[in-house]
C-alpha positions in Angstrom: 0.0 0.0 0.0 1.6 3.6 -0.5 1.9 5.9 2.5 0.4 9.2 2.4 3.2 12.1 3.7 1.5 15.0 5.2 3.2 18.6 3.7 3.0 21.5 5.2 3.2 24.5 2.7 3.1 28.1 3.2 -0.1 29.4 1.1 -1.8 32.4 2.1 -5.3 32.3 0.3 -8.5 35.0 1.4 -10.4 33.4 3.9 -14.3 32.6 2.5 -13.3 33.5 -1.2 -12.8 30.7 -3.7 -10.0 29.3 -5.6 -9.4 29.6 -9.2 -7.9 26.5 -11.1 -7.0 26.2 -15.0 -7.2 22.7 -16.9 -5.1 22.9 -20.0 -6.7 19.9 -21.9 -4.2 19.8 -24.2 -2.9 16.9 -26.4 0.0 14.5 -25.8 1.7 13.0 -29.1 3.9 9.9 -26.9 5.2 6.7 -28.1 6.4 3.3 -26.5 10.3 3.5 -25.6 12.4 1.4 -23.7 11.7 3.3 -20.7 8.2 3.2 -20.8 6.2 6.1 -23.1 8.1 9.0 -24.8 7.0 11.8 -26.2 7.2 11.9 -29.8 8.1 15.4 -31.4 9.4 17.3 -27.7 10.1 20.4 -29.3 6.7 21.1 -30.5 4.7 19.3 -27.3 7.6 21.8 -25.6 6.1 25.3 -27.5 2.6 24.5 -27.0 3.2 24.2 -22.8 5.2 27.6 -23.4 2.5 29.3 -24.7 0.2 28.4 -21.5 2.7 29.3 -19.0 3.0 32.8 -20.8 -0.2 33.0 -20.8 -0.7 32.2 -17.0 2.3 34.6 -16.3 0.6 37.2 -18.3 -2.1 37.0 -16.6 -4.5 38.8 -18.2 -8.0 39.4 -17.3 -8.6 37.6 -14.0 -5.9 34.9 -14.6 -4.2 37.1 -12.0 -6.1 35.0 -9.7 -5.4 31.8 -10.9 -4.3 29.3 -7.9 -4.0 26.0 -9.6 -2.7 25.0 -13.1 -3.2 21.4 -13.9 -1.6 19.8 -17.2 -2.1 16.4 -18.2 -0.2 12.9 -17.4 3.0 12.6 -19.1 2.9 16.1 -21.0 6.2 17.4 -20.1 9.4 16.5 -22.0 11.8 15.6 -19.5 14.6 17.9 -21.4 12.4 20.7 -20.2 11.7 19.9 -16.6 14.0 22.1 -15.4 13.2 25.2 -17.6 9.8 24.5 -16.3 10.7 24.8 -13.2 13.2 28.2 -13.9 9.6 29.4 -15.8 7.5 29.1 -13.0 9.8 30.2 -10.5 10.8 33.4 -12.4 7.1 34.4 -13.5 4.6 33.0 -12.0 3.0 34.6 -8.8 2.9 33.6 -5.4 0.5 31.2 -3.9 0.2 29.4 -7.5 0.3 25.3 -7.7 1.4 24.2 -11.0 1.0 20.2 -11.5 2.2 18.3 -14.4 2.7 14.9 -15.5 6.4 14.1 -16.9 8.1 11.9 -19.9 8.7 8.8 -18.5 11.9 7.7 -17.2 14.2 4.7 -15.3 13.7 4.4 -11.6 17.4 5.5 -11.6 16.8 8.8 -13.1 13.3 9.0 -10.8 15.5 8.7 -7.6 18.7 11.3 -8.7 15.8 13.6 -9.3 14.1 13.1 -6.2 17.9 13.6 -4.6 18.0 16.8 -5.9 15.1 17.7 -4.5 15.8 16.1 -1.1 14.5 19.0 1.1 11.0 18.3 -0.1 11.2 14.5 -0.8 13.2 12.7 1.8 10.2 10.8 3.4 9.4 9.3 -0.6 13.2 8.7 -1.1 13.2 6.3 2.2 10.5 4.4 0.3 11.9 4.4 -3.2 15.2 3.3 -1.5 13.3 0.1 0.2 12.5 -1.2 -3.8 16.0 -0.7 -4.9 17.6 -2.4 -1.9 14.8 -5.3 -2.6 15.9 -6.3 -5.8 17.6 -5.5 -9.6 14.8 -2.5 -10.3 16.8 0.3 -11.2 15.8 0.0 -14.7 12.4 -0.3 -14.7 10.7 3.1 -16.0 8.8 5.5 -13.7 5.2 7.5 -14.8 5.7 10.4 -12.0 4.7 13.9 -11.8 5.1 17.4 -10.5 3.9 19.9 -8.1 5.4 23.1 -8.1 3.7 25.0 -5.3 5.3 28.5 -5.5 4.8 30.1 -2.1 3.6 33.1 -0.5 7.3 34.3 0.2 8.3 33.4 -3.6 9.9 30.2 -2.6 9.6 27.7 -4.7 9.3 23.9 -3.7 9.0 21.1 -5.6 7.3 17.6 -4.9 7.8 14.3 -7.0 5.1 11.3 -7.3 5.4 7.9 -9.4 1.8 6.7 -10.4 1.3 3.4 -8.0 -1.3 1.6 -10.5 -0.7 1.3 -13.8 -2.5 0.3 -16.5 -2.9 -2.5 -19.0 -0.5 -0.7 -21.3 2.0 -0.2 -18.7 2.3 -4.0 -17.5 4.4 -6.4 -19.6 5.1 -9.7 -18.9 8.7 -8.6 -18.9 9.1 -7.2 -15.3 11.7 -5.0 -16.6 9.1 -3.1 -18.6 7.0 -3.5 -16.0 6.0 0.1 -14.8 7.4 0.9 -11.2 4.5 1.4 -8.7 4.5 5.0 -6.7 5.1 4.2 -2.7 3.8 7.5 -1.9 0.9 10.2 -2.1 1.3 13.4 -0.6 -1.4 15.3 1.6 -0.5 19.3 1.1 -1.6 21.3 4.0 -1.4 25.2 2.8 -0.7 27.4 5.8 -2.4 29.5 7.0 -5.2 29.7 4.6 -6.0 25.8 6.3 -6.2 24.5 2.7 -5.8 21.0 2.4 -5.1 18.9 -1.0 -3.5 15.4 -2.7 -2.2 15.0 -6.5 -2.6 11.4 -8.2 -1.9 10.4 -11.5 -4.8 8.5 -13.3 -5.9 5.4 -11.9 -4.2 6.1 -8.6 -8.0 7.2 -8.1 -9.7 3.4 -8.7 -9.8 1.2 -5.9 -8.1 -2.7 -5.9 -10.9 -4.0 -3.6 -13.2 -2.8 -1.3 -10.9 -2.6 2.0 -7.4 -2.6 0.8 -7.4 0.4 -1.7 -5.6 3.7 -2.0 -8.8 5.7 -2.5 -9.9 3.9 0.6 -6.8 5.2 2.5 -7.3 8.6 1.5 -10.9 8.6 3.0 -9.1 7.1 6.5 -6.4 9.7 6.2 -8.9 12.5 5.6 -11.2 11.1 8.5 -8.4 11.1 10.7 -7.3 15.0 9.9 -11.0 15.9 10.6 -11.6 14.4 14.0 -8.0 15.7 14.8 -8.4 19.0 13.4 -11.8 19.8 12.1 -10.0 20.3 9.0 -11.0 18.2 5.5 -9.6 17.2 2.6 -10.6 20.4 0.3 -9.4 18.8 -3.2 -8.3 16.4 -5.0 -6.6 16.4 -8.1 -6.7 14.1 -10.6 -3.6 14.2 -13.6 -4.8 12.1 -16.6 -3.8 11.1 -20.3 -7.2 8.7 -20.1 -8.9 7.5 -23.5 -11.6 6.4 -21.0 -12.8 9.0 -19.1 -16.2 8.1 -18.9 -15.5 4.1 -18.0 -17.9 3.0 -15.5 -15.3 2.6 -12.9 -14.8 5.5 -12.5 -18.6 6.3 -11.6 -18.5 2.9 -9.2 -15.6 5.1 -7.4 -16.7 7.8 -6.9 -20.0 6.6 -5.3 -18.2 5.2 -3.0 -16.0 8.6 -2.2 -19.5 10.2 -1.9 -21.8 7.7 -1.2 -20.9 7.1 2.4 -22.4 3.6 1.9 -20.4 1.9 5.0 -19.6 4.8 7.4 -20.2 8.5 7.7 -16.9 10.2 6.3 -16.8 13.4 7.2 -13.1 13.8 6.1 -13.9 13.7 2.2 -18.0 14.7 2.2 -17.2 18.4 0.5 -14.1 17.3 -1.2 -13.6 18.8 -5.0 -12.3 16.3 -7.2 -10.4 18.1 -10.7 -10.1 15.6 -13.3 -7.5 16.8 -16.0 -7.3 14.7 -18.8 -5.0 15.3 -22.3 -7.9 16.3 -25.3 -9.4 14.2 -28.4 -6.3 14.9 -30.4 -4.2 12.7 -28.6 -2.0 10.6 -30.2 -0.5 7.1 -29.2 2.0 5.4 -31.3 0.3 1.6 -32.8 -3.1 3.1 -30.6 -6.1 3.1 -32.8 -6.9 7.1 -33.7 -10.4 7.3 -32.5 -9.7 6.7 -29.1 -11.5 9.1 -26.5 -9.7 11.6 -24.1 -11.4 14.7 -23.3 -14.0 15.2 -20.7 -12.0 16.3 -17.7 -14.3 16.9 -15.2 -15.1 19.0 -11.4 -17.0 16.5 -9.2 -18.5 18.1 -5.8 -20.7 16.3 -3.5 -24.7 16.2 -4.7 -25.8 18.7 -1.6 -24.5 21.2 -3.7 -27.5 20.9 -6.3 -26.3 22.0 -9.7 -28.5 23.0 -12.2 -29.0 21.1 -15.0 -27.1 22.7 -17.9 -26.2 21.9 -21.3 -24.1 23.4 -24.0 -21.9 22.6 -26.4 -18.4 23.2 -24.2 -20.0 21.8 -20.9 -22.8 20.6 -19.0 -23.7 19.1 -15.9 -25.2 15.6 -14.4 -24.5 13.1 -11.8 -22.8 10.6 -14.0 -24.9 8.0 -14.2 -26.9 7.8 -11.1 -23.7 8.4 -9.0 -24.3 10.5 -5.6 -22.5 13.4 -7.1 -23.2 16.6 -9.4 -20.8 16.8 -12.1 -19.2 19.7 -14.4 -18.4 17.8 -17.7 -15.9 19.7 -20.1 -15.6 18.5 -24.1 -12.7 16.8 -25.8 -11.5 19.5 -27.8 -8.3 21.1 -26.8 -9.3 24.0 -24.7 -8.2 26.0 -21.3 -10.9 25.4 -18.6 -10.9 28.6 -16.1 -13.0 28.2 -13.5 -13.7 28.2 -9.5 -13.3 25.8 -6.6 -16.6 25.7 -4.7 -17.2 26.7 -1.4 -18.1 24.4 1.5 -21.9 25.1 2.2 -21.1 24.9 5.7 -20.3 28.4 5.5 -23.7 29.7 5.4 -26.2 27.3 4.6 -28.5 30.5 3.7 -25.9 31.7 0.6 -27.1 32.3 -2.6 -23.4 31.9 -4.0 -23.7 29.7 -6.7 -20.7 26.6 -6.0 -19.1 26.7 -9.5 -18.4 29.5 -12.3 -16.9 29.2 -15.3 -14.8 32.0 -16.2 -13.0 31.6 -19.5 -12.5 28.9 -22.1 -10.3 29.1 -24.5 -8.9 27.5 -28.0 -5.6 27.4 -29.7 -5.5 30.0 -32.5 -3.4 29.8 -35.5 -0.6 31.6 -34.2 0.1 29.4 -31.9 -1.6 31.4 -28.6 -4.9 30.8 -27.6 -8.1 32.8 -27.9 -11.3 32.8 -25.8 -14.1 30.5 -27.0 -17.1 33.0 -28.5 -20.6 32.6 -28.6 -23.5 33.6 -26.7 -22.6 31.2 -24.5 -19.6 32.1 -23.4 -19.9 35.5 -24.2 -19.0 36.6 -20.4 -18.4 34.3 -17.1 -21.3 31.6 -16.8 -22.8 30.7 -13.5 -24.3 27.2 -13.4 -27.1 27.9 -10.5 -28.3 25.6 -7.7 -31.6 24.0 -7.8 -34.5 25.0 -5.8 
């Protein structure tokens, strides 16, 4: 089972006022390579990331306020992991959260990277350092990911996770292309706004079975920090490159994150859970081309009653039957811009509508991106409650 490291990070956010979060469903172009999957053309997957974080450092409009960036599952070329880092730490703002998926590398190259960043990762080296001692696994390649969480002060710190459950692509029977399995989730707890969220990659979010599962230990961890603290688990965000967004497992999970079928769970009852998933034009070397993507996804708990709403960028429902409301995005490559809810325990008399969507954009043909028009979107949209 992996072990869930609590983080304490220095984030000051306004007290009652909501969080902003971007989703750049974007498209990854990878391939199979002896170290798991590569990306296929690095310098152009490279220039289209560039052209968000400009964007984000620009900040134009109310991206000023932007809090979280999420990008999808192995998006990043690992050539530019450390201008990525110099970009965010030279232009971004304080109190901003930047999570990425990298290329995929060798366990060896996952742990000297987690060495460098010892200050923030010793607890997950420990772990990593138990596999390697355990047998010949150096070699074996690693689908991890990023959190840059650029601090109130300007300081930048940077936290490394391996994915812990791959997926049928990502098993061989060759061990040594066997993916390596994550040992460890981290739990950020953002001082002093009292803001508490975890980063998994893809399926890290489906359980095994019904009493030994990492969503399952997240739930316990999140109980625990309540009736310690009063304090929940306030998101959850979920880094994707999924051609099956919409499988039914996903639904089954998340009934059961919500559902409260076998105990109350007071830890996890208003978390937000942020899929981010790559878009429709994702490519997969020797993968058929009409493969799915898209749909990334905000899932809140179903006492916050959205409205029913469709359009042609988004729309809402409970996926299925599931005890949930859901905010479903298309597959098209686009920049989601929207708002974390608010807990209703703040004033169960509020008007305030849980989720707004601010801005959507598109690529354009020079290479930047360009709000989505239409009456739709032709100013901030506010998906009401229900009576």
């Amino acid at each position: 089972m992996v072990q869930i490291i609590d983080k304490k990070v220095n984030l000051e956010y306004a007290l009652g006022h909501h969080l902003h979060c971007m989703i750049a469903q974007v498209p990854n172009r990878i391939r199979r390579a002896e170290k798991g999957f590569a990306v296929m053309e690095p310098d152009r997957q490279w220039e289209a990331i560039r052209s968000i974080l400009d964007l984000v450092a620009g900040g134009e409009g109310n991206l000023k306020k932007l809090h979280f960036l999420l990008l999808p599952e192995t998006h990043v070329p690992v050539v530019r992991f450390d201008e990525m880092l110099g970009i965010i730490d030279g232009t971004f703002r304080p109190n901003t959260v930047t999570m990425f998926g990298v290329e995929h590398v060798s366990l060896k190259a996952y742990r000297e990277m987690l060495e460098r960043f010892r200050e923030d990762n010793a607890e997950a080296i420990e772990l990593v350092e138990r596999d390697i001692d355990s047998g010949d696994v150096l070699e074996m390649p690693v689908n991890w990911c990023c959190v840059a969480v650029k601090e109130a002060t300007g300081n930048l710190r940077v936290f490394l996770e391996a994915k812990s459950h791959p997926f049928h692509g990502e098993e061989f029977l060759d061990k040594f292309h066997d993916l390596y399995r994550g040992r460890h989730f981290y739990l950020f707890r953002s001082r002093p706004s009292c803001f508490n969220f975890m980063v998994l990659i893809c399926l890290d979010y489906l359980y095994r079975d019904l009493y030994s599962s990492n969503i399952r230990q997240i739930i316990d961890h999140a109980n625990q920090l309540y009736f310690s603290t009063r304090q929940t688990l306030d998101t959850i965000f979920v880094v994707q490159c999924n051609p099956k967004p919409e499988h039914r497992a996903y639904r089954d999970v998340l009934s059961g994150f919500y559902g409260e079928y076998l105990e109350d769970t007071p830890g996890v009852r208003e978390t937000v859970t942020v899929f981010g998933n790559t878009s429709d034009d994702t490519r997969i070397e020797d993968a058929p081309e009409d493969r799915g993507f898209g749909c990334s996804s905000v899932v809140i708990n179903r006492r916050h009653r959205l409205a029913q709403v469709q359009f042609s960028e988004f729309s809402t429902d409970d996926f299925g039957g599931a005890p949930v409301c859901r905010l479903r995005f298309g597959t098209g490559t686009r920049l989601y811009y929207f708002n974390l809810p608010l807990h209703h325990e703040l004033d169960p008399r509020t008007t305030r509508v849980p989720l707004k969507v601010h801005t959507i954009m598109r690529p354009s043909p020079d290479g930047g991106w360009v709000r989505v028009s239409g009456d739709e979107m032709a100013a901030e949209f506010e998906i009401g409650q229900e009576g």
